[in-house]
N, C-alpha and C positions, 0 to 999 in steps of 0.2 A: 607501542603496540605492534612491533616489523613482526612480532611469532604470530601472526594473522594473515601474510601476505602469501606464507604458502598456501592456506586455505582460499585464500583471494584468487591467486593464479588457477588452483583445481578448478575453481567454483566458475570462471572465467570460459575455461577450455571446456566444461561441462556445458555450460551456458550455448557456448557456438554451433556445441557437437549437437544437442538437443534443439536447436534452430535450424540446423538443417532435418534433424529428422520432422521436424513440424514441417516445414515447408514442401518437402518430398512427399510425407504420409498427406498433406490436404488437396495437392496437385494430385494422387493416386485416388481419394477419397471423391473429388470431384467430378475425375475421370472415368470412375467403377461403379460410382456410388454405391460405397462401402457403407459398412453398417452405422446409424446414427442413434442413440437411445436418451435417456432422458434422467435424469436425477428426481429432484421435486417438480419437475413440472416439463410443461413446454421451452420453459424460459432457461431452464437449469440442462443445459446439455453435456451428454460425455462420447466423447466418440473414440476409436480403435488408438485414434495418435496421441490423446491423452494416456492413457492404461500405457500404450507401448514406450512415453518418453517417459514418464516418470519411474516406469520398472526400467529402463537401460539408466536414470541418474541414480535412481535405489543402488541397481548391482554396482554401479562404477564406485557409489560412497563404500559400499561396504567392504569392497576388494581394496580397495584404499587404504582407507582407514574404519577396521573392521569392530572399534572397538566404541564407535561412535555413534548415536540413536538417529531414529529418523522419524522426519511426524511429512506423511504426505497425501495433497487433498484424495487423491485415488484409493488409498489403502486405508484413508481416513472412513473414507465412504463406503470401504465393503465392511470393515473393524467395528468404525465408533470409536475407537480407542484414541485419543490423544492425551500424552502427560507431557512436561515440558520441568526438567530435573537439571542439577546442575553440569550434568554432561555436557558434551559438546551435541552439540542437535539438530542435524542439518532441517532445514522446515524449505518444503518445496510444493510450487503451482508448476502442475507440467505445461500449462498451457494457455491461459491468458496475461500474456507475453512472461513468458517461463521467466519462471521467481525460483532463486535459487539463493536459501537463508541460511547462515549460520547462527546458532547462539550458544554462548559459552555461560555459564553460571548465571543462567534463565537472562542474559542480557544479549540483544541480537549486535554481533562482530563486522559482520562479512555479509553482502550482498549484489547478489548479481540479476538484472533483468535482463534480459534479449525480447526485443522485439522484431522478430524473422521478416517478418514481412516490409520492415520499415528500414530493416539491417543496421539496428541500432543495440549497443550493449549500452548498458548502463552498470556502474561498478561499486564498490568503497567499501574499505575494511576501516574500522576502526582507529582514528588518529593520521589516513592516508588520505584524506581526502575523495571528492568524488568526481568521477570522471564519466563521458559519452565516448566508446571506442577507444578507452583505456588514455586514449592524449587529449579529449577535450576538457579544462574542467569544467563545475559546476559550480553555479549556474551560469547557462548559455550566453548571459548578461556581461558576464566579466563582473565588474565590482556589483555587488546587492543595490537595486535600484530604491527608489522610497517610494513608501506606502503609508501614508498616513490615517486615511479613514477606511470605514468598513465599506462607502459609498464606492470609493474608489477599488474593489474586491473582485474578481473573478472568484465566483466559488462552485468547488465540481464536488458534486454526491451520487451515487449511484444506487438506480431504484431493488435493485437484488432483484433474489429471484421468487421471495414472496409477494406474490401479490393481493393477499386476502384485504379487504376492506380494515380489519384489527392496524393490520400496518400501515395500509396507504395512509389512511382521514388521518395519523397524526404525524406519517411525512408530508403530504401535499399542504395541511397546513402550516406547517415548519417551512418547505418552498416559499409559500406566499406571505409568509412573515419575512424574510428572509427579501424578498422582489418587491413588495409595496414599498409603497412612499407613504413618508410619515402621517400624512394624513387617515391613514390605513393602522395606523400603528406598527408601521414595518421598518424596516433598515435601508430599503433599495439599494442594495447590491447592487455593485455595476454593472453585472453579466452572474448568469449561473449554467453551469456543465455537465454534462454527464458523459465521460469517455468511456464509458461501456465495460470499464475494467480497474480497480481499484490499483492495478501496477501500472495502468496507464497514468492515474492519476497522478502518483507517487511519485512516479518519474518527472512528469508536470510542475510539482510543484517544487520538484530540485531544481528540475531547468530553469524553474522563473515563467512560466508560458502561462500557469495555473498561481492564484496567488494563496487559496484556500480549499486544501480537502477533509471534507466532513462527513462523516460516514455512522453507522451503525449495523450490522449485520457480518461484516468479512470477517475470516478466521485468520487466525498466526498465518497459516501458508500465504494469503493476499498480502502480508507486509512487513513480514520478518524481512527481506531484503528492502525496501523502500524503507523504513524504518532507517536503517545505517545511512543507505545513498540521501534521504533527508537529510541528516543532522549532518554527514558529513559537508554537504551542501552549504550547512549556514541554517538550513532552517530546525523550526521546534513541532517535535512531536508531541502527543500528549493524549488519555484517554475519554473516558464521560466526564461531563460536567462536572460529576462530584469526586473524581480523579485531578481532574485541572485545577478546582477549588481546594482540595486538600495539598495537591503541590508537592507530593512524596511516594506516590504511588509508584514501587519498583516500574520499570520498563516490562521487564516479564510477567508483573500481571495486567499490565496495559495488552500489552501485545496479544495475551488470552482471554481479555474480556469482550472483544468483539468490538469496542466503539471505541473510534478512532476521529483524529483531528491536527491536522498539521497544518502550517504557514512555513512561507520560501523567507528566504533571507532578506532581511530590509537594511537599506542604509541608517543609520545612526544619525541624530541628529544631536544637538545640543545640549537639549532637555530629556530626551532619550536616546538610550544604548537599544542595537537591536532585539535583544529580549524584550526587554521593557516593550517595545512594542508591537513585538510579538504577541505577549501575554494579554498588552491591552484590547489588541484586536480578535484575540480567540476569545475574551471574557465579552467583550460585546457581541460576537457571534453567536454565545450560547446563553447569552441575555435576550437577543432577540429571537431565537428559534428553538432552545431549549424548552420554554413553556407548554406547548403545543405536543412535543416530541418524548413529555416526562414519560407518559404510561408507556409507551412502547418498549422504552429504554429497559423500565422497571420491570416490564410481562416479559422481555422476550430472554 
């Protein structure tokens, strides 16, 4: 897959160039206080450095390579408009920690996160593996560490930016299904997370730092890049419950259905290959906290 590494490299140099502009536009934002406004809510913010990085990675794709689409969350949200076709299709977050995706015949190739603030890239094309500032790889672990039960789990979900009662009661009960001990009918999870940013996550759970992210709500732009850097990683993506139960759900309509669930890389043991327990441990996650979590899935 090396016909991927030039879009790798673009996607890279765009990636740094768009972390500085983040970092510059929130030092001037903070210092001016410049204009701040709101999406759906309090919680859903868009401010001048979002609009301005995503229209300077728009124009840089297009001048580029002029012949190739683009789905991004800023144009998403004045539009509405997103298709996702066998083109090549750059899918881009200007700004929680800038996500910058490619996918080629609705399958995501190439991905790049920057986190400006932390002055961390995260990378990986298809078949190249994945890397932190292009020479670390992934995961930060070195060989895939083991995980055997769901006890033993860090698991990070992020509450979005709905917050009507419809969606909380059947994620807080999914939470507490998920944290109680079996006396509770729960799993007790070992720790549960929430990094504030679904590309925070992603990254997390290539490095090894996160062992499970489980999600419902983010769009293609949160994880067309985390998607590659995952799997390049060693770990398995996968989408709803009834995506992971059927076991053939293209990647690209994972990636457009909104619910999302990935596991890092585990060591192999004797009786299992890493898949195997992979799968084992995402089918008991969504054994234990799918119940609770069905209506929302199905309504939203």
């Amino acid at each position: 897959m090396a016909e991927y590494q030039e879009y790798l490299d673009f996607a890279i140099d765009l990636g740094r160039k768009a972390g500085e502009m983040i970092k510059d536009g929130q030092a001037k934002r903070f210092a001016h206080d410049s204009s701040l406004d709101t999406k759906a809510n309090a919680i859903d913010l868009v401010t001048e450095v979002d609009q301005a990085v995503e229209a300077f990675i728009c124009k840089a794709i297009s001048e580029k390579y002029p012949s190739h689409k683009f789905i991004g969350e800023e144009t998403y949200a004045e539009t509405g408009k997103m298709e996702l076709t066998d083109e090549y299709t750059w899918i881009v977050d200007p700004i929680d920690g800038c996500s910058i995706g490619l996918a080629h015949k609705k399958i995501p190739v190439v991905g790049v996160i920057m986190m400006p603030f932390l002055d961390q890239l995260f990378s990986a094309r298809v078949g190249g593996g994945a890397f932190l500032n292009e020479t670390t790889p992934l995961p930060l672990t070195g060989p895939p560490q083991p995980l055997e039960t769901l006890q033993e789990c860090v698991v990070s979900f992020e509450w979005g930016s709905d917050r009507s009662k419809a969606t909380m009661d059947p994620k807080l009960q999914s939470v507490c299904r998920l944290a109680a001990d079996a006396a509770m009918n729960g799993a007790m999870v070992h720790g549960i997370r929430s990094t504030g940013a679904s590309t925070a996550a992603l990254v997390a759970v290539a490095s090894g730092g996160i062992d499970i992210y489980w999600d419902a709500g983010p769009y293609a732009w949160d994880v067309c890049a985390g998607i590659v850097i995952v799997q390049e990683a060693g770990g398995f993506f996968t989408g709803s419950a009834e995506d992971f139960e059927k076991g053939n759900t293209p990647m690209g309509d994972i990636m457009m259905n909104r619910r999302y669930c990935c596991i890092r890389a585990i060591a192999p043991t004797d009786n299992e290959s890493c898949l195997e327990k992979q799968k084992r441990l995402i089918g008991e996650l969504y054994k234990s906290a799918y119940t609770s979590f069905k209506r929302q899935w199905k309504d939203s």
